[in-house]
C-alpha positions in Angstrom: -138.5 -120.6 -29.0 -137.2 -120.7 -25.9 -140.1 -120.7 -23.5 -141.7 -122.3 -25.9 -138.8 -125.2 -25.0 -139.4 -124.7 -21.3 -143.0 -125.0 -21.6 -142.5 -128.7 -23.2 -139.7 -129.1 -20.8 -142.3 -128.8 -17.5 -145.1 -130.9 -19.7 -142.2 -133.9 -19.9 -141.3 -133.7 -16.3 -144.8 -133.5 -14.4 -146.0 -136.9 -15.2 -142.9 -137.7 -13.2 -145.1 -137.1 -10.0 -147.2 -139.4 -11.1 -145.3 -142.3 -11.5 -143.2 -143.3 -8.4 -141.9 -146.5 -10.3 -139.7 -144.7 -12.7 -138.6 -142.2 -9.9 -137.5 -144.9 -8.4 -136.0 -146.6 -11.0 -133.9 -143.8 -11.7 -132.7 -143.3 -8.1 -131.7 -146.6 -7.6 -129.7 -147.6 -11.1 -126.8 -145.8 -9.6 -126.8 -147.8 -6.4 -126.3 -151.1 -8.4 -123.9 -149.9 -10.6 -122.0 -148.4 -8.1 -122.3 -151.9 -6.1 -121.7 -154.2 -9.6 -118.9 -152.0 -10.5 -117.0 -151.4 -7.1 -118.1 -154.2 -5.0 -117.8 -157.0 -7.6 -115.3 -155.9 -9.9 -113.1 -153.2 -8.0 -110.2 -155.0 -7.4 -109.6 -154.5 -11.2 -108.6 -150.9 -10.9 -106.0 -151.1 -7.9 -104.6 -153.1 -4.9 -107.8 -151.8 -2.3 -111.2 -151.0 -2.2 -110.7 -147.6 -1.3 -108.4 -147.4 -4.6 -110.9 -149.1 -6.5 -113.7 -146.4 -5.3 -111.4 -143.3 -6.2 -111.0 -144.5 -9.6 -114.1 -146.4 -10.7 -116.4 -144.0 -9.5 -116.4 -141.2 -11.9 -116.3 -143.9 -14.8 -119.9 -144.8 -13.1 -121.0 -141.6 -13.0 -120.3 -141.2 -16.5 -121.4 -144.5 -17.5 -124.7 -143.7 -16.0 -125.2 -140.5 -17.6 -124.6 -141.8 -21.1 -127.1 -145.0 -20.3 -129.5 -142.3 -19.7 -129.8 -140.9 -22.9 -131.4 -143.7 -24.4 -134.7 -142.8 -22.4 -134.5 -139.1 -24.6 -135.1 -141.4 -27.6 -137.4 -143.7 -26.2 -139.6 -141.2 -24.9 -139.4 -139.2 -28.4 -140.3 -142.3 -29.8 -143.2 -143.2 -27.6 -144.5 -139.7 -28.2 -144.3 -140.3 -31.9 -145.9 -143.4 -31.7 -149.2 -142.1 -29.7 -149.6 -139.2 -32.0 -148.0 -136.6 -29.4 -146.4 -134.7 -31.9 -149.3 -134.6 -34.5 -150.8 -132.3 -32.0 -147.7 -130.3 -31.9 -147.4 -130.1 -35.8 -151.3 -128.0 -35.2 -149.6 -125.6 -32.5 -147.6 -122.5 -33.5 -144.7 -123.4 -31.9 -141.1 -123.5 -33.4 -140.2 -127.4 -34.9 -137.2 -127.1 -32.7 -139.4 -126.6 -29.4 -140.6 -130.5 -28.9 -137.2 -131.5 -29.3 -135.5 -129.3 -27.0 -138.1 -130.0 -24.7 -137.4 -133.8 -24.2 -133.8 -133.1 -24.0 -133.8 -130.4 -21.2 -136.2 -132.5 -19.1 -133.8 -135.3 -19.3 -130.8 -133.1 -18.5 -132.6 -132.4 -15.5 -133.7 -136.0 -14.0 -130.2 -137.1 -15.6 -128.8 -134.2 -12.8 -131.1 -135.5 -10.0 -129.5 -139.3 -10.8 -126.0 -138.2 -10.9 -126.6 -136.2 -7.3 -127.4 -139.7 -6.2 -124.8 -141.5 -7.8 -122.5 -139.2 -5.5 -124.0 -139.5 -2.6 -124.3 -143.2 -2.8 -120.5 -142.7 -4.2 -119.8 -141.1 -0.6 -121.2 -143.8 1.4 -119.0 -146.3 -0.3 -115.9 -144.0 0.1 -115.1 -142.0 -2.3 -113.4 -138.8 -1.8 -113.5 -135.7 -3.6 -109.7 -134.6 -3.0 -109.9 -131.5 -5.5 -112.1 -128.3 -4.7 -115.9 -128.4 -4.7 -115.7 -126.0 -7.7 -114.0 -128.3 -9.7 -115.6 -131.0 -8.8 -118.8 -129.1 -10.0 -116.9 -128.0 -13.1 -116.4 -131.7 -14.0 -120.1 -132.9 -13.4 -120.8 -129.6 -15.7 -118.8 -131.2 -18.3 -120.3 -134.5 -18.0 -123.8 -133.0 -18.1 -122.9 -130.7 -21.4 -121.6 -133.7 -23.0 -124.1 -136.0 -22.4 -126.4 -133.1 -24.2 -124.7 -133.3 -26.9 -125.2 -137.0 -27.0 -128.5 -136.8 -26.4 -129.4 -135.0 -29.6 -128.4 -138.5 -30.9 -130.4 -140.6 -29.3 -133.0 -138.1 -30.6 -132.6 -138.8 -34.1 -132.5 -142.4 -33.6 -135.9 -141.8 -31.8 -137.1 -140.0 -34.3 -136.3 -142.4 -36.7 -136.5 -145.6 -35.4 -139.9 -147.7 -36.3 -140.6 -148.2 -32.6 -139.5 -148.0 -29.4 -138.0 -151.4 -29.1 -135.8 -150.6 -31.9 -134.5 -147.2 -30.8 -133.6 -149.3 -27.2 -131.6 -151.8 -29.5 -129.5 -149.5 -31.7 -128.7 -147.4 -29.0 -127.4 -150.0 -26.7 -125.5 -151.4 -29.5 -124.0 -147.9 -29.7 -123.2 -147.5 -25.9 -121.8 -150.4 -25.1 -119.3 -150.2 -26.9 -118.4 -146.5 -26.1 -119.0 -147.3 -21.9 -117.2 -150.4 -21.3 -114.6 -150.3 -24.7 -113.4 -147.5 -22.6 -110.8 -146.9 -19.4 -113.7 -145.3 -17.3 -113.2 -148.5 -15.0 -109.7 -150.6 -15.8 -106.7 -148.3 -16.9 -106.0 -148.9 -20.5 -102.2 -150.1 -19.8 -103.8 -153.5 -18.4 -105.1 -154.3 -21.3 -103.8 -155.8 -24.9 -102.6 -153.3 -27.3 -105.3 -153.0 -30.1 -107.9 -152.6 -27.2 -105.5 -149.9 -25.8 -105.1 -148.1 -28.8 -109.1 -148.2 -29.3 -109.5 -146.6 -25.6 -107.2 -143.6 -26.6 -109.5 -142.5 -29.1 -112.6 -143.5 -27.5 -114.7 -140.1 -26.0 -116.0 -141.8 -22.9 -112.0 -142.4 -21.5 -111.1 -139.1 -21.8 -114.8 -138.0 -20.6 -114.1 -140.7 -17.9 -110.4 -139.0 -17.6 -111.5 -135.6 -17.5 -114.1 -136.1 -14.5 -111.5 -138.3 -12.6 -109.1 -135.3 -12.5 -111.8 -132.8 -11.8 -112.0 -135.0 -8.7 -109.6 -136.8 -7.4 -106.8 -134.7 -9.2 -104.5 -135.0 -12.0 -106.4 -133.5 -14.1 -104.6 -133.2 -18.0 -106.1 -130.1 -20.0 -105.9 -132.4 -23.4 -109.4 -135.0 -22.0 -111.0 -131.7 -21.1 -110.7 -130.1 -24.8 -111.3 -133.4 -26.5 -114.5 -134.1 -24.5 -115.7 -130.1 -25.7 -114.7 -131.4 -29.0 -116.2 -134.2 -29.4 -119.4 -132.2 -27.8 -119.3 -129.6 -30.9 -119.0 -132.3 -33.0 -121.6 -134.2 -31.6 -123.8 -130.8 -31.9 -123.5 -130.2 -35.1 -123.8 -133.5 -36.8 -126.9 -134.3 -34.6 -128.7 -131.2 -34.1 -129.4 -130.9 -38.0 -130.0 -134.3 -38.4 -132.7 -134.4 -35.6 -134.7 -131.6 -36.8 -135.0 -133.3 -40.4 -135.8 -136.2 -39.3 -138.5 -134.6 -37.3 -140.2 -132.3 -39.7 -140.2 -135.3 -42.1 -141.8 -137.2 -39.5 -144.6 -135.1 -38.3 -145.3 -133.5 -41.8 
């Protein structure tokens, strides 16, 4: 199963080479988030820019590495929609395979975009003031969870009646999650109820967790909810992926 998953994982990524529009798409989102985020709305977070920068830019990072995940679903969709998968459903291949395919090849152009979200990050003045192992630890823990999440997005692509739809729901989903969160303002600047929803919301201690992997301070408690919400996420969406799936293509 697994190189069976590898094998579907290269198929997803070589069309890449063949279409420079979404290469560059995918390089470039960071650069205006980074710019919308820090440049127009910065002073939000502290009394400088160069504050601003140290604690907006791992909300960013992680903002754009959940936004991502909705192209696993769109793609799983589109696949579905041009008969991709009928041709799997001939193959003797594990039901799992297809699946895990689409999700590793978007782990990897997600790692590609988050590379240039930090070096664009870098040029705007951030700072990585903890050690480049944690620092790696923390985009590790962003990537893992953003796995998880994409096993979501799977099942929504799975089974969503087209690709338009699965875009929709998603975002509705997201948006919520990315800016209902304190990836970018701290929560004690903000009214109570809202407070109290960004204390249980994944995405601030994600957002939390990545900050002090960083820039330092880091508390133990983000790092073990963000693993937990990542099990959870596993094993709710995992399941319900693969039945979706095999009731799809049967």
């Amino acid at each position: 199963m697994i190189s069976q998953s590898l094998t579907l994982t290269w198929r997803s990524l070589v069309p890449l080479k063949n279409s420079p529009g979404q290469l560059l798409a995918m390089l470039i989102q960071p650069v205006f988030m980074i710019v919308i985020f820090v440049y127009l709305f910065g002073g939000a977070a502290g009394g400088d820019r160069a504050e601003a920068v140290q604690y907006m830019l791992p909300g960013v990072l992680v903002q754009v590495a959940l936004m991502a995940t909705i192209g696993t679903g769109m793609n799983l969709a589109t696949d579905i929609g041009n008969g991709v998968f009928d041709r799997f459903r001939t193959m003797p291949i594990a039901r799992m395979a297809p699946l895990a395919g689409r999700i590793l090849a978007d782990l990897c152009t997600m790692t590609v975009t988050l590379a240039m979200a930090v070096l664009v990050g870098y040029l705007v003045g951030f700072r990585v003031t903890t050690s480049p192992l944690e620092a790696l630890a923390g985009l590790g823990l962003v990537l893992l969870f953003t796995m998880a999440l994409s096993w979501a997005s799977a099942w929504i692509g799975v089974i969503a009646k087209s690709v338009t739809a699965m875009q929709g729901i998603s975002t509705a989903v997201l948006l919520p999650l990315t800016f209902g969160s304190s990836a970018f303002i701290p929560a004690t600047d903000l009214p109570g109820w809202l407070t109290a929803w960004m204390s249980v919301n994944p995405v601030s201690h994600l957002a939390a967790a990545l900050r002090g992997f960083t820039v330092g301070g880091l508390d133990a408690a983000d790092v073990w909810i963000t693993l937990g919400w990542t099990a959870a996420l596993l094993a709710v969406f995992v399941p319900l992926a693969l039945r979706a799936y095999n009731r799809r293509v049967r």
